[in-house]
C-alpha positions as a printed Julia matrix, in Angstrom:
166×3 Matrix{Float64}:
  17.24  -87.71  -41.9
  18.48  -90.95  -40.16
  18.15  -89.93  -36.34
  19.06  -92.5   -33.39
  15.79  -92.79  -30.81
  17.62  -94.86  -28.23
  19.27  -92.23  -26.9
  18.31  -88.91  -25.3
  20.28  -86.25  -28.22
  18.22  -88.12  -30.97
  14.69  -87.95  -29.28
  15.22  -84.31  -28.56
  16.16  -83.74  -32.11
  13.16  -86.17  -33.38
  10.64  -83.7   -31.0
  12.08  -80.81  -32.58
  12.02  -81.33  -36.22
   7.63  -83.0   -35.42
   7.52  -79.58  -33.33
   8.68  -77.65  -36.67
   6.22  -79.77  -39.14
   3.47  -80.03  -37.37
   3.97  -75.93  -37.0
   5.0   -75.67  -40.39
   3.08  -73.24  -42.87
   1.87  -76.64  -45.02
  -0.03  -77.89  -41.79
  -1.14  -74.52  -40.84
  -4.66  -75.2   -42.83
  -4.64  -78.55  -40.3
  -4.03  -76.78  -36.89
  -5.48  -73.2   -38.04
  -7.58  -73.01  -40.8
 -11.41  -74.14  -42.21
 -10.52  -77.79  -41.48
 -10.43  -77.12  -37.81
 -13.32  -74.96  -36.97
 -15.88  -77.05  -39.34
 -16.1   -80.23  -36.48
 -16.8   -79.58  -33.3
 -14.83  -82.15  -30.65
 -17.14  -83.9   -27.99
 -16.68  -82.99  -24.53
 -16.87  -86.83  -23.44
 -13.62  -87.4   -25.36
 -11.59  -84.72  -24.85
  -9.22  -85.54  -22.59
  -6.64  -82.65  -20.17
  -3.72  -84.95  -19.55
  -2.65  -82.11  -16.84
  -5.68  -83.13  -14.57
  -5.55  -87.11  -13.51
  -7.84  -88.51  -11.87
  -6.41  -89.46   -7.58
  -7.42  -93.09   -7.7
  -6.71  -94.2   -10.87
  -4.16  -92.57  -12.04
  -5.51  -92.31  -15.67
  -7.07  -89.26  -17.63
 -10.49  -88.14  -16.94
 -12.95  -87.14  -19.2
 -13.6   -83.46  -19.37
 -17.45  -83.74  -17.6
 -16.2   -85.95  -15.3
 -12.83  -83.34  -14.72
 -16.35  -80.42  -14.35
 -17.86  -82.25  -11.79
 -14.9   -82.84   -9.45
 -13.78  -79.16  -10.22
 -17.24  -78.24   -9.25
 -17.58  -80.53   -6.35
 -13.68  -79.12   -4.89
 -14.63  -75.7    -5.35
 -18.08  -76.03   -3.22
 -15.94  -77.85   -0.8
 -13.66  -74.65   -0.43
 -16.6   -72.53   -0.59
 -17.94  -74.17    2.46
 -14.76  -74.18    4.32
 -14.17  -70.33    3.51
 -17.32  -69.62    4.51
 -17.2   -71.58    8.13
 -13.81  -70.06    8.93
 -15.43  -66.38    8.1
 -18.62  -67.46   10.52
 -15.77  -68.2    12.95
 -13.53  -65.59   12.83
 -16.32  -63.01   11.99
 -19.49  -63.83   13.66
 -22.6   -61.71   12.97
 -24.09  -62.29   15.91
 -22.02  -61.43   19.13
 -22.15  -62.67   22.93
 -20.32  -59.79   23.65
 -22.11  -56.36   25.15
 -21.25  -53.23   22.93
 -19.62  -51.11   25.03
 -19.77  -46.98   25.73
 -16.3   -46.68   24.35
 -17.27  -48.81   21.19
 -20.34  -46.13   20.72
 -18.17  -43.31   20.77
 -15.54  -44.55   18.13
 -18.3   -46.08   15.82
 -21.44  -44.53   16.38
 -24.28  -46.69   15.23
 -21.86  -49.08   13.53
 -20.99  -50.29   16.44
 -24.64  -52.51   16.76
 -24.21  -54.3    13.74
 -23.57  -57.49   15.72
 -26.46  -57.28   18.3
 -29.7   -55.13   17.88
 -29.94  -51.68   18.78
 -29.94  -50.29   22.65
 -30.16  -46.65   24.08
 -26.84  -47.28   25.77
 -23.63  -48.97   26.05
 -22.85  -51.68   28.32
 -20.45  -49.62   30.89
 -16.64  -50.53   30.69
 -15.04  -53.26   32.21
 -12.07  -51.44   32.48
 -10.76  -49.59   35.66
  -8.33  -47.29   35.99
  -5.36  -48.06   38.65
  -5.91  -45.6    41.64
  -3.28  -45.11   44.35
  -4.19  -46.2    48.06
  -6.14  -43.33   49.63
  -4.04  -42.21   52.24
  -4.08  -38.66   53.48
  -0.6   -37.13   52.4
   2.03  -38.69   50.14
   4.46  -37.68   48.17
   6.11  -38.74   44.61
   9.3   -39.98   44.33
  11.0   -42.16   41.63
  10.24  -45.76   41.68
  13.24  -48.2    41.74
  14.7   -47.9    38.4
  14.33  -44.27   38.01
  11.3   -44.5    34.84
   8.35  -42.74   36.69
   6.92  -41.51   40.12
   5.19  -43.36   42.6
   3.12  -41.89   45.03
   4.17  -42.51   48.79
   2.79  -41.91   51.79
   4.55  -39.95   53.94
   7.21  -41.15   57.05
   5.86  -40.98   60.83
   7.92  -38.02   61.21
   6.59  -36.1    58.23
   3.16  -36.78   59.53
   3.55  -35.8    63.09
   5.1   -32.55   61.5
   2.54  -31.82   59.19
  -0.33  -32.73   62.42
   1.64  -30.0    64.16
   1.41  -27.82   61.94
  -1.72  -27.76   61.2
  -2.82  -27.26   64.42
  -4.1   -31.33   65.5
  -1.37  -32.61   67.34
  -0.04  -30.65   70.69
């Protein structure tokens, strides 16, 4: 069959009809059978045009392709393993605190070694001013109560009544 290579219909047809040959049932013996188990291929020949090599540009052999596969993936291993010392350190600056003993138990330690107690919380909860009577009323936009103390004339009421103020 008289096919045209100069253009791109006639290669396409030329790759089909090697495709169908080569994966014809008279070259299966070739591709499949006896023939291509008996000889084994060396490794320093075989070539994976997929995998170039960056400065070059040209095919690498397939022990040279190992080593840089080997040499990328201890590189990754190393960077995985910095960000996890990073992000999860095993050993912590921080105090365990009470609050972390009562959610976790003894779990809690396994950054620092083990104390009889928690460091005490940081934390403190807001208190109101200490005054002696207030009241609550709504804060400005009308979400929650405040606690006030109470106007002059409340107080001197209150004084009178309980007995302080004559």
């Amino acid at each position: 069959m008289n096919v045209p290579l100069y253009d791109t219909i006639g290669l396409q047809i030329y790759r089909e009809l090697m495709k169908r040959e080569s994966e014809g049932a008279a070259n299966w013996h070739v591709n499949y059978g006896k023939e291509a188990l008996q000889k084994a291929p060396d490794a320093s020949k075989m070539i994976n045009l997929g995998k170039f090599s960056k400065f070059a540009s040209v095919p690498m052999p397939l022990d040279v392709q190992l080593k840089a596969i080997r040499a990328e993936r201890q590189k990754e291993t190393d960077r995985v393993a910095a960000y996890e010392k990073q992000v999860y350190p095993t050993k912590s600056e921080h105090p365990v605190s009470e609050l972390s003993l009562r959610w976790y138990g003894d779990a809690a330690w396994h950054t620092q070694p083990k104390q009889e107690a928690g460091a005490p919380s940081t934390y403190t909860a807001y208190e109101p001013k200490a005054v002696r009577w207030n009241r609550r009323v709504w804060d400005v936009d009308r979400v929650q109560y405040v606690h006030e103390g109470l106007l002059p004339a409340h107080v001197s009421a209150r004084l009178k009544a309980e007995g302080a103020e004559k």
